[in-house]
Each structure stands twice: as structure tokens, then as C-alpha cells.
C-alpha positions as CSV (number, residue, x, y, z in Angstrom):
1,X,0.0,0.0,0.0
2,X,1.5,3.2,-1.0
3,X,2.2,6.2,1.8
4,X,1.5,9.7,1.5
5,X,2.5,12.5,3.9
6,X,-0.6,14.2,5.4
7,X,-0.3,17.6,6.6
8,X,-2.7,18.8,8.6
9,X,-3.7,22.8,9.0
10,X,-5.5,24.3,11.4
11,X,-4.9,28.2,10.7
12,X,-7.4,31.1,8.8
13,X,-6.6,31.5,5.2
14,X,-4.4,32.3,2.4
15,X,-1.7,35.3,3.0
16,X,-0.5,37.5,0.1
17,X,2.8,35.6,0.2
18,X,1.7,32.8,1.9
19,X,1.5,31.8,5.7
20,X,-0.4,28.4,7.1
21,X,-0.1,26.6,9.3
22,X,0.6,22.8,9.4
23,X,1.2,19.6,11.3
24,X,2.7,16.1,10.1
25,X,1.6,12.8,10.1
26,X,2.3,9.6,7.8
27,X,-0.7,7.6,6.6
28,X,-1.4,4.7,4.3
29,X,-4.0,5.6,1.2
30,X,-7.3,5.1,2.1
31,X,-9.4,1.8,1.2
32,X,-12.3,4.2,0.1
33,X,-10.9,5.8,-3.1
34,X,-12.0,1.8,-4.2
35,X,-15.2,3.1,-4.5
36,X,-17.4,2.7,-7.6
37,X,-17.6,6.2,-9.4
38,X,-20.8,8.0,-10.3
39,X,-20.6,7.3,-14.2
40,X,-23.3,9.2,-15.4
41,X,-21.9,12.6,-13.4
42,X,-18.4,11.4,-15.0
43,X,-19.9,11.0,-18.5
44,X,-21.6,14.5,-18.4
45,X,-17.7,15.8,-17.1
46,X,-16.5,14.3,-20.3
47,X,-18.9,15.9,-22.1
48,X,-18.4,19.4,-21.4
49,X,-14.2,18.8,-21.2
50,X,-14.9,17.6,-24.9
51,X,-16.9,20.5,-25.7
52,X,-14.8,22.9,-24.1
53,X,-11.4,21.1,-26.1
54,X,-13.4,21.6,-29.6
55,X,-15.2,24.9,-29.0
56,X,-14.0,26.9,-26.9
57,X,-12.7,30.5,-28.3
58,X,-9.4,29.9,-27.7
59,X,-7.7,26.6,-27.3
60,X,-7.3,25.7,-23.8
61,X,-4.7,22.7,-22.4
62,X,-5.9,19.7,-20.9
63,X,-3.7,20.2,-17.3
64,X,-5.5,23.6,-17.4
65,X,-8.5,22.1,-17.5
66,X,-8.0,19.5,-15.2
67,X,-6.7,22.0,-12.6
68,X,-9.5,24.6,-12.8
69,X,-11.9,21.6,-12.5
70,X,-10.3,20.5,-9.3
71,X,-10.0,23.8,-8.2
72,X,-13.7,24.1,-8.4
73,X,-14.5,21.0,-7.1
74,X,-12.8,21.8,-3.6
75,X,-13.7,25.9,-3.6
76,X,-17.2,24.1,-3.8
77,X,-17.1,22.8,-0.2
78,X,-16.2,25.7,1.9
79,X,-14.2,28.4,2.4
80,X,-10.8,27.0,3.2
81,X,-10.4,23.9,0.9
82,X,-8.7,24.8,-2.3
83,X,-6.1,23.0,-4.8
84,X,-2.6,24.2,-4.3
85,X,-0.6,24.3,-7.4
86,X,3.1,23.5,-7.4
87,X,4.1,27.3,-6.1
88,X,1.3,27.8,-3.8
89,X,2.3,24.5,-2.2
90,X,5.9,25.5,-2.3
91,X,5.0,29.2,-0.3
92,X,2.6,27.4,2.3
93,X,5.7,24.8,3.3
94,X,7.9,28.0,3.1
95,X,5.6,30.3,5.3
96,X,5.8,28.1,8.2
97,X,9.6,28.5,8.8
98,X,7.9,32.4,9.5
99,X,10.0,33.7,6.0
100,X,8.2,34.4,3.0
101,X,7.7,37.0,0.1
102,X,5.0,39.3,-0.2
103,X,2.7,42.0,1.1
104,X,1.8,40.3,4.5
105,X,-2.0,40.2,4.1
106,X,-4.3,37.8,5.8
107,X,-6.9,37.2,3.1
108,X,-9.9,35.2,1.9
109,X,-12.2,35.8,-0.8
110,X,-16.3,37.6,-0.2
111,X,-18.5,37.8,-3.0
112,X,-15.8,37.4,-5.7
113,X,-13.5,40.3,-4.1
114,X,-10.3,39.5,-1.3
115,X,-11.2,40.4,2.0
116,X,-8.4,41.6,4.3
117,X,-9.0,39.9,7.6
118,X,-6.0,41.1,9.0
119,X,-2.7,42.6,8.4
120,X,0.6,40.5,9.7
121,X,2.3,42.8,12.3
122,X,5.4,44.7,11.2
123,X,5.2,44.1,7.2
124,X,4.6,46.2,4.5
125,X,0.5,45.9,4.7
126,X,0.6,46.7,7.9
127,X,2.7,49.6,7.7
128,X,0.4,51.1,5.2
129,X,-2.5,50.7,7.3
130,X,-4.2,48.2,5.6
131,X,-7.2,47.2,7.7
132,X,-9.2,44.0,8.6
133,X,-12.5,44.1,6.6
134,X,-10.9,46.1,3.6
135,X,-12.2,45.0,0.0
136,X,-9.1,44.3,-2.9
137,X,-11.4,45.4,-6.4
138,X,-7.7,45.8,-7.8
139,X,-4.4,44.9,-8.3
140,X,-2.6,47.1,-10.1
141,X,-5.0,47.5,-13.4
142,X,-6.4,44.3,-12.8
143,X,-10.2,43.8,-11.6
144,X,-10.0,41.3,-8.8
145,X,-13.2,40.3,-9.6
146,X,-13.7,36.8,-11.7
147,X,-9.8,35.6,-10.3
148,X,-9.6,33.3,-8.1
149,X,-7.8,33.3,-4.5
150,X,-4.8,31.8,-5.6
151,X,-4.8,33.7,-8.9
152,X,-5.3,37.1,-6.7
153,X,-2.8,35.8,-4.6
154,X,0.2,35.3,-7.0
155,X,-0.5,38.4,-8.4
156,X,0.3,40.4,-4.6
157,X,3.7,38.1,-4.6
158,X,6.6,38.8,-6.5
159,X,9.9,40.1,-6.2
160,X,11.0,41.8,-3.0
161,X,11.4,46.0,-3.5
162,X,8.9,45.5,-6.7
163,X,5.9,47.6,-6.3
164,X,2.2,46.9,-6.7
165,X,-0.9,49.1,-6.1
166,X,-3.9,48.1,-4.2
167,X,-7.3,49.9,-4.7
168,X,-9.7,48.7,-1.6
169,X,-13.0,49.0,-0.8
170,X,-13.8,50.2,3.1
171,X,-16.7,50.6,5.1
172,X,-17.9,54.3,5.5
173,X,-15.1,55.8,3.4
174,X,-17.0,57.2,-0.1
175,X,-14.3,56.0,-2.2
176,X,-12.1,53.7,-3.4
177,X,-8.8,54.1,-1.7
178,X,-5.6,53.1,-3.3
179,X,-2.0,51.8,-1.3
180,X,1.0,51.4,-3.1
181,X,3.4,49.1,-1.5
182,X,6.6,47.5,-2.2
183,X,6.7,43.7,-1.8
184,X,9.1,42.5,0.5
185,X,10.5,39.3,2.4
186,X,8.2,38.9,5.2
187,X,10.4,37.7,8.6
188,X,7.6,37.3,11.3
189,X,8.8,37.5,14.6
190,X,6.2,34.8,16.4
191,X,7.4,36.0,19.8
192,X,7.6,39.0,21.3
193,X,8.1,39.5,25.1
194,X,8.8,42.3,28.0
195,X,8.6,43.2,31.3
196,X,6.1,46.1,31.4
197,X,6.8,46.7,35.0
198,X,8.4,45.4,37.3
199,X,6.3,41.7,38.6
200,X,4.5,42.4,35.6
201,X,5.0,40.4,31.8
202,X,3.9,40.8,28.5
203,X,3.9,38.2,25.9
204,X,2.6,38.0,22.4
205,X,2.1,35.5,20.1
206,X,2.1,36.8,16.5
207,X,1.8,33.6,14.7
208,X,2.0,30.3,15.5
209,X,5.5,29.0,13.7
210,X,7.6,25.6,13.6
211,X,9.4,27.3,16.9
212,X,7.1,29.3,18.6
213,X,6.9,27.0,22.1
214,X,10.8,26.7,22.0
215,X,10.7,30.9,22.1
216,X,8.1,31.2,24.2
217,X,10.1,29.1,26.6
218,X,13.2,31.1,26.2
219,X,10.9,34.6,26.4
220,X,9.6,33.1,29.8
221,X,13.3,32.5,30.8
222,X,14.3,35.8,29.9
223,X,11.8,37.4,31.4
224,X,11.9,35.6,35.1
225,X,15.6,36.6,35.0
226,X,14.9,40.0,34.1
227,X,12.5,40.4,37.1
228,X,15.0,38.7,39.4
229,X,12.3,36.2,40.8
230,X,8.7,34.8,39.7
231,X,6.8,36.8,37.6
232,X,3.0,38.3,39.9
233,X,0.7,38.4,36.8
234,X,1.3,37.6,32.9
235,X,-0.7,38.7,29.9
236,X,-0.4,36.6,26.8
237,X,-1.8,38.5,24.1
238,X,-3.2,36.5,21.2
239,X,-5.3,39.7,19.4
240,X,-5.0,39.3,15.4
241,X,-2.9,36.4,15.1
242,X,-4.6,34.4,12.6
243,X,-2.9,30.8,13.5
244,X,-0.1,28.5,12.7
245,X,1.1,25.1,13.8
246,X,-0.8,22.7,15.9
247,X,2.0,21.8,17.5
248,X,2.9,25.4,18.4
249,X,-0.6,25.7,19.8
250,X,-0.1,22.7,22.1
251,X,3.1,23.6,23.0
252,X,2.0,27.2,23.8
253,X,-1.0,25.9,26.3
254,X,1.5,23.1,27.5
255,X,3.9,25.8,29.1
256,X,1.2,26.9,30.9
257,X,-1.3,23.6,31.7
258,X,-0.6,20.4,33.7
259,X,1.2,17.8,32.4
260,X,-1.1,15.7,29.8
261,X,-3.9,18.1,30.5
262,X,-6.1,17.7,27.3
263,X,-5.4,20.6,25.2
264,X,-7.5,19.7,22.1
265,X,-9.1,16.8,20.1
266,X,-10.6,16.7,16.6
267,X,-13.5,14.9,15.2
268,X,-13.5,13.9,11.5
269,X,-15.5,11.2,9.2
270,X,-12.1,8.8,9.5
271,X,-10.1,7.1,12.0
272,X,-6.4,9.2,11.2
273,X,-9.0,12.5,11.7
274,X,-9.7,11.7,15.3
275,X,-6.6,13.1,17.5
276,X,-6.5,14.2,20.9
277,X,-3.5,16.1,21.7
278,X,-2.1,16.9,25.1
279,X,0.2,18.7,27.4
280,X,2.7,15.9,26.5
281,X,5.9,16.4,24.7
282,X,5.0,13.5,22.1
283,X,2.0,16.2,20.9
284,X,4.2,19.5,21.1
285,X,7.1,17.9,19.7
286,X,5.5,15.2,17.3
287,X,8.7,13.3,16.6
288,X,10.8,15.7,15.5
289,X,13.8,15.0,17.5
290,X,13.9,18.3,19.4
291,X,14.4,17.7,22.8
292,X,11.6,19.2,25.6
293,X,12.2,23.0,25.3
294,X,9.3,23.3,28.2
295,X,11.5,20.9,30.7
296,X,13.6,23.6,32.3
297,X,11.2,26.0,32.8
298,X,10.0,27.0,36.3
299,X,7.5,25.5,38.4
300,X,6.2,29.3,38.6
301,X,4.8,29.4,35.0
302,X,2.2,26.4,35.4
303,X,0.5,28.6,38.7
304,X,1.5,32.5,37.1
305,X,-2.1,34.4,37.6
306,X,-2.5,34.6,33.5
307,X,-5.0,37.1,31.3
308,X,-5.2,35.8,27.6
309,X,-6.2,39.3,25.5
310,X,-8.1,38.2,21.8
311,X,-10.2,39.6,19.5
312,X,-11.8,39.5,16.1
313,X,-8.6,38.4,14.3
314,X,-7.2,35.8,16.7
315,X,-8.3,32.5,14.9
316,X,-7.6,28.7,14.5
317,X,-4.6,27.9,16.4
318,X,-4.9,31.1,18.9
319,X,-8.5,29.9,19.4
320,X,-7.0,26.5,20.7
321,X,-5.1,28.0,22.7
322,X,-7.6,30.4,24.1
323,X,-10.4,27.8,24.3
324,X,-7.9,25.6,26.3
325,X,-6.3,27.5,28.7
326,X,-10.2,29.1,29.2
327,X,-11.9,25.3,30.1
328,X,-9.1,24.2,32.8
329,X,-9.9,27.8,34.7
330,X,-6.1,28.0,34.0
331,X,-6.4,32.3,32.9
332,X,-9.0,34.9,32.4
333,X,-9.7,35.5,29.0
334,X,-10.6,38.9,27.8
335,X,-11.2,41.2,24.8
336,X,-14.0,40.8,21.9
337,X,-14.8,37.6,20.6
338,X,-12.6,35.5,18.4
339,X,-13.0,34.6,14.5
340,X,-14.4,31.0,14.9
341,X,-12.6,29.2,12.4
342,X,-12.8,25.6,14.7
343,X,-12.2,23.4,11.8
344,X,-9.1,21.2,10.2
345,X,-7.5,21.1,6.7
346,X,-5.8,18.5,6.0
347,X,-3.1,18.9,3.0
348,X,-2.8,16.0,0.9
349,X,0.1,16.4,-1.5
350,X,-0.2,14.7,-5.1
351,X,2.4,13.3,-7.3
352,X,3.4,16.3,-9.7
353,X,4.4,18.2,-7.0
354,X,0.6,20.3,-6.1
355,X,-1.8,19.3,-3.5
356,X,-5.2,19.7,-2.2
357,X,-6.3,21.5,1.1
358,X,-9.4,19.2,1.8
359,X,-11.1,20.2,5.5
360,X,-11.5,16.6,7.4
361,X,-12.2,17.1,10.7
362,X,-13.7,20.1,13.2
363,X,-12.0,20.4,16.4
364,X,-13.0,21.0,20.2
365,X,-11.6,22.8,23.6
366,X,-11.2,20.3,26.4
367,X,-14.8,20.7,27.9
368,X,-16.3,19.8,24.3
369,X,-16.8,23.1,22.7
370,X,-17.0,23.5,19.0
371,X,-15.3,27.0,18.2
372,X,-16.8,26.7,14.3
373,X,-18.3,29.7,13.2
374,X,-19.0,30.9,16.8
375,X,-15.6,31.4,18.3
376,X,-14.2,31.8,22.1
377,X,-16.2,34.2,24.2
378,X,-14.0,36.3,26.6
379,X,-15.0,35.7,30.3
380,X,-14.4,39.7,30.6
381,X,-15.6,41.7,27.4
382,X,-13.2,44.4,26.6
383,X,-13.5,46.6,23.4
384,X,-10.7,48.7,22.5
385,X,-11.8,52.5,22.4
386,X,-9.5,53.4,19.5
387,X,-11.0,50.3,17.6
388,X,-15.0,50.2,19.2
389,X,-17.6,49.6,16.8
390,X,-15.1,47.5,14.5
391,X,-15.1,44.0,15.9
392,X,-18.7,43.4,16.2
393,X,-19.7,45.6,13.1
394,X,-16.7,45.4,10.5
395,X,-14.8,42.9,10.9
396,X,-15.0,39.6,9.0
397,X,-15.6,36.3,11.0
398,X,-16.0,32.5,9.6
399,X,-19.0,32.8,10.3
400,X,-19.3,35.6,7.4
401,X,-17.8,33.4,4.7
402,X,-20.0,31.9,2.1
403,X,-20.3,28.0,2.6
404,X,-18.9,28.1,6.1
405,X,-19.5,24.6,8.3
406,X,-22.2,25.0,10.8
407,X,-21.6,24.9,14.6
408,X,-22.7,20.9,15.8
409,X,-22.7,21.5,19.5
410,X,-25.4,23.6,21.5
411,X,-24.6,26.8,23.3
412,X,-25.6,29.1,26.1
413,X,-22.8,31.6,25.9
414,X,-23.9,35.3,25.2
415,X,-23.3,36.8,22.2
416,X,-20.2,38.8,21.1
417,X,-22.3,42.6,21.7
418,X,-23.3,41.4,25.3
419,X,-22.5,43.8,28.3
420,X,-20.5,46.1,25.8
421,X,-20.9,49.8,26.1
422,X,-21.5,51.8,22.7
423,X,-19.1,52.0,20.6
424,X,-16.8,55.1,20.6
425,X,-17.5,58.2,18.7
426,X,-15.5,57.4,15.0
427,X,-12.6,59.9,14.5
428,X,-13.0,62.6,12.1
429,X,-12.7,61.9,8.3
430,X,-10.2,63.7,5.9
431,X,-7.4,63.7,8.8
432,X,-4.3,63.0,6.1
433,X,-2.2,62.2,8.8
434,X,-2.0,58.5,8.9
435,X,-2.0,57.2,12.3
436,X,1.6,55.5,13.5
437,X,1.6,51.9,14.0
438,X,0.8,50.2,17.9
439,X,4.1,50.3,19.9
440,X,4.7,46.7,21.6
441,X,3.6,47.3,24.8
442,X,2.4,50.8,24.6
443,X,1.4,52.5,27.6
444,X,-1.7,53.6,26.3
445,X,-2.9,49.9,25.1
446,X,-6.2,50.0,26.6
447,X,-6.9,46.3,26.7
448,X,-3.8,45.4,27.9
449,X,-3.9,48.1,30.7
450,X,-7.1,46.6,31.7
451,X,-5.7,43.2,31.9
452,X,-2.5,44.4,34.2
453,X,-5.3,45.9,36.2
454,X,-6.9,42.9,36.9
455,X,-3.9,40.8,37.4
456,X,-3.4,43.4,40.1
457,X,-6.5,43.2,41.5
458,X,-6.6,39.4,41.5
459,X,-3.0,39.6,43.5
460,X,-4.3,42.1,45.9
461,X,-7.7,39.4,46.9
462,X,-4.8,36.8,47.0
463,X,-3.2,38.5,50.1
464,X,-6.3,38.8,51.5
């Protein structure tokens, strides 16, 4: 019986320059592509590929053909199986070592335009203040309309310092607005940590990479050392990270949980689609010959009063973790609701080098929570003031994309707009000044000020 390598994704979308996230596993072919086919919906596929071959305006080759067929045939499920071509395949192994080319966009397609759901921190999209819920009609003179994802895609790739020009679409703006920006080599840094004051951490997760628990670790490391003793409070900030590894999900909510606490599990139609992964270093480190970066850490980190900050754009992986560390009790979570993308791609690579991203399973938090199309609800609602009104009115979810999978589990939780206050005055229009990037760590972060606030207040009832 002939092996294939699966590779398993559990991350948003397709980036301008790719960036998805994957696991690894080896499996046998499956007994069911025996089969018998549907003939008569096979003859009628013959028919039209002849009539296409002989009449078609222009002559058209038979891989093309084959490839756009496929393409259809998986874009047909839902929003996040699609057929990878040989360099699309190539960028989505690439983008997991957290290096690849292009604008840094985390994108999907609405209603036959891209939709930005969110910019990667510190690239050039983000620099330009490209926003989550944007429209792409246009890339360069090209109308985005009738391309396909992958199509739009290749066309926001290409050589690093070469320039291309967006014309988006955005909500309350009366018209088009155009970015030019020049592509580059995106580097995304998955960790970033500091000490905002002294007791006090900060840790974010910007993407979940093929090292992101081995930093964390070293981040946590640093940061103890820094503060000459155990840390009193930490916030781990998961807002707009759109996903990554599995692994680095598990390994993330490992440095934090009990040993072999239950960290997630997936349900799927077949056996090799039913996991349940662990606090355990045979699920963060899944063969790979690393040895246990988590080991040394201090005993401090599993009991560190923790506040998780996530919003809109913190998906997939980040909602693992989030959805995890919320069921053991182990940290408060707070901010706006997350994207609710709580299913599983699994990539299946072919023999001429392309593959196809085929959703298999959904997966669920410890307690038995399906995040699909509903996503983690903070135990503390938090909106941003500088961003109110955008999570819950603009900002795309999964449960916004056309052909989405349903939620299967029942819920009582409140809805994202519950016990928020009215969204904050928008700022005048016309201002030309373009508003500076968020400093790491600002002092003036609101949700993160709110979250030292209540690590502080949670320290001060400890005493007590």
C-alpha cells in the first residue's frame, strides 16, 4: 500500500505571500478511493471537457483544465479547501519556517472580491494601514473580480522592492482608496516579550511558527531573570494572530497547563481524523527529535495568575489556545470575541508536486466546545476605544464566509455585543495624517492596561 505524507492545517486563510499553518503525520492511502464512481456525473464531465477542447474561443490545455476543474471541485465545499498548485504548495511549506515574500496580508475571498481579515504585524501591509474588513477590487490594473484566490494571490507576490498598487473598498469611506506598496521578504517574529513593569509580563504571540513554544520558553526564561524572581501576573496577548502550527498551539498551552492536560481533540469522518492532543511532549514535539524545550522551565509558569487578550482576528490555532487554557480555569480571558474558524485542513500532496487542502475534521476545547463559526467568548468583554464599533460591526468572521461549516454543538454563551458599552465616537474623516503603527507594549494599550489591572486586583484578593 502506497504512503503519503498528510499535513494537517489548522490556521485562517491564504496570506498575500503565503502563511499556514501545518502539522505532520504519515498515513497509508485510504481503502475508500475503491469506490465505484458515479458514471453518469463522469460522463456528463466528459462531455463538457470535450466541448470545451473543440469549442471553446481559444484553445485551452488539458492540465488547465483539469486544474481549474479540481480547483472548483474543492472551492465548492467551503471556504478553506482549495487545490494548491506547485508554487502555492511550495509558499505554504515556506511560510511556516515564519519567512516568505510578499505584502503580508491575511486574506480570503467575499462575493468574488479579497477580504483583508487582518494585516501581519510589522510588514509592509501593515505599515500602510491596511485594515481588517478592507475589500481588494484591484491589483494594479487588474479587476480582482472573476480571479480566483490563488490567482489574486500570485499576483500580490513577486519580487521583494517591486511595487504593486492596491485599490480597496472600506466601510464608511465614499471612495475607493488606493496603497502602493513595495513587496518585500516577510520575517515574522512569532514571539515577542517584555517586562512592562516590574512583577508584571507581557507576551505576544504573533503567529504560531515551527518554533514558537521553544521561544516562548526562552521569552519566559528571559523574562523571570529580568525580574530577578517569579513573575505576579502575565498577559499573553493572542489579538490578530490568525494561526499557525498545531504543534505550536499545544506547545503554547503546555507551558502553561498540567502535564497531559487535554489541550484539544478533533472529530472527522475517519479514523487518522480523530486526535486528541495533550500537554505531553510527544504532541508539542511530534517526533521531531527536538528535545523538551518546556522541561527547564520553572514551576512558577504552570501557577502565574495569566490574562489571555483576543479579539476578532485571533483564529484557529490562537483559538485553541484560548479555548484551552479558558476550560481548565487556568487564565482569564478577555477582549472581543474570536474569529471562529474551529475546523481542520488537512493537505494532501499529489504526485506532480501540487496538493489539495481538503477540510476533514472540526475540532473542540477540552470541555467539548465547537469554536466553528462561533468562536471563544472572553469571560471579561473588553472593546478597545480606539478600535470600538469594528469587531462586532466590520470585521470579518467565519461565520461571514459563504459555505462556512455549521456549529454541531449547542450553546448558552452570550453573544459577542453582550454587556459592551456603545461603541466610541468614530474619529473625524479627511485627517491626512496617517495614524503611527501600535508600539509593543504601549502604555496607552487599553486592553492590555485593563488586563494588568486585573492581574493586580486578582493579586491584591490573593493577600487577603
Amino acid at each position: 500500500m502506497r504512503v503519503l505524507k498528510k499535513v494537517g492545517l489548522v490556521s485562517l486563510g491564504l496570506v498575500a505571500g503565503v502563511s499556514i499553518s501545518l502539522h505532520f503525520a504519515a498515513i497509508a492511502d485510504k481503502e475508500t478511493l475503491a469506490t465505484p464512481l458515479p458514471i453518469e456525473e463522469l460522463r456528463a464531465f466528459s462531455e463538457v471537457f470535450g466541448r470545451i477542447k473543440s469549442d471553446y474561443v481559444e484553445p485551452v490545455t488539458d492540465k488547465k483544465l483539469i486544474a481549474e476543474a479540481i480547483n472548483g471541485m474543492l472551492s465548492g465545499l467551503d471556504p478553506h479547501s482549495a487545490y494548491l498548485d506547485a508554487e502555492a504548495f511550495k509558499e505554504l511549506q515556506v511560510g511556516t519556517q515564519g519567512e516568505f515574500g510578499g505584502l503580508g496580508i491575511e486574506v480570503s475571498m467575499e462575493d468574488g472580491l479579497v477580504k483583508v481579515v487582518s494585516p501581519i504585524e510589522d510588514t509592509p501591509a501593515y505599515q500602510a494601514d491596511i485594515k481588517s474588513g478592507d475589500l481588494i477590487v484591484k491589483l494594479d490594473d487588474t479587476l480582482v473580480k472573476g480571479l480566483t484566490l490563488n490567482d489574486a494571490v500570485k499576483r500580490m507576490r513577486g519580487k521583494p522592492g517591486s511595487k504593486i498598487v492596491l485599490t480597496i473598498i472600506r466601510k464608511d469611506e465614499p471612495k475607493p482608496l488606493t496603497f502602493t506598496l513595495a513587496r518585500a521578504i516577510i520575517k515574522v517574529q512569532s514571539i515577542k516579550s517584555k517586562l512592562v513593569e516590574p512583577n508584571y509580563a507581557f507576551v505576544r504571540v504573533t503567529q504560531f511558527q515551527e518554533h514558537t513554544g521553544e521561544n516562548l520558553a526562552t521569552a519566559l526564561e528571559s523574562l523571570i531573570k529580568q525580574n530577578q524572581g517569579p513573575l505576579k501576573g502575565l498577559v499573553l496577548d493572542l489579538r490578530n494572530d490568525p494561526g499557525g502550527l498545531l504543534t505550536g498551539a499545544v506547545g503554547v498551552s503546555a507551558a502553561f497547563l498540567a502535564k497531559d492536560a487535554l489541550v484539544v481533540y478533533t472529530e472527522g469522518r475517519t479514523d487518522d481524523a480523530k486526535m486528541r492532543l495533550t500537554a505531553s511532549p510527544d504532541n508539542y514535539l511530534r517526533g521531531n527529535g527536538k528535545t523538551d524545550y518546556l522541561k527547564n522551565l520553572p514551576d512558577s509558569i504552570k501557577s502565574v495568575p495569566l490574562v489571555v487578550l483576543v479579539n476578532g482576528g485571533s483564529a484557529s490555532a490562537s483559538e485553541i489556545v484560548a479555548g484551552a487554557l479558558q476550560d481548565h480555569k487556568r487564565a482569564v480571558i478577555m477582549g472581543t470575541q474570536t474569529f471562529g474558524k474551529g475546523s481542520v485542513q488537512t493537505v494532501l500532496p499529489l504526485g506532480n508536486n501540487t496538493a489539495i487542502k481538503l477540510t476533514t475534521a472540526r475540532y473542540y476545547t477540552p470541555g467539548g466546545r465547537s469554536i466553528q463559526a462561533k468562536g471563544i467568548v472572553p469571560d471579561i468583554l473588553v472593546e478597545d476605544p480606539a478600535t470600538a464599533g469594528q469587531d462586532s460591526a466590520f470585521r470579518l468572521r467565519e461565520a461571514d464566509l459563504n459555505k462556512h461549516l455549521t456549529n454541531d454543538t449547542p450553546s448558552d454563551e452570550k453573544p459577542d455585543n453582550a454587556g459592551k458599552a456603545a461603541p466610541a465616537s468614530p474619529s473625524t474623516k479627511g485627517d491626512a495624517t496617517k495614524p503611527a503603527p501600535a508600539e509593543f507594549g504601549a502604555k496607552n494599550d487599553y486592553q492590555l492596561n485593563q488586563a494588568l489591572n486585573l492581574l493586580k486586583g486578582m493579586q491584591i484578593l490573593h493577600g487577603k
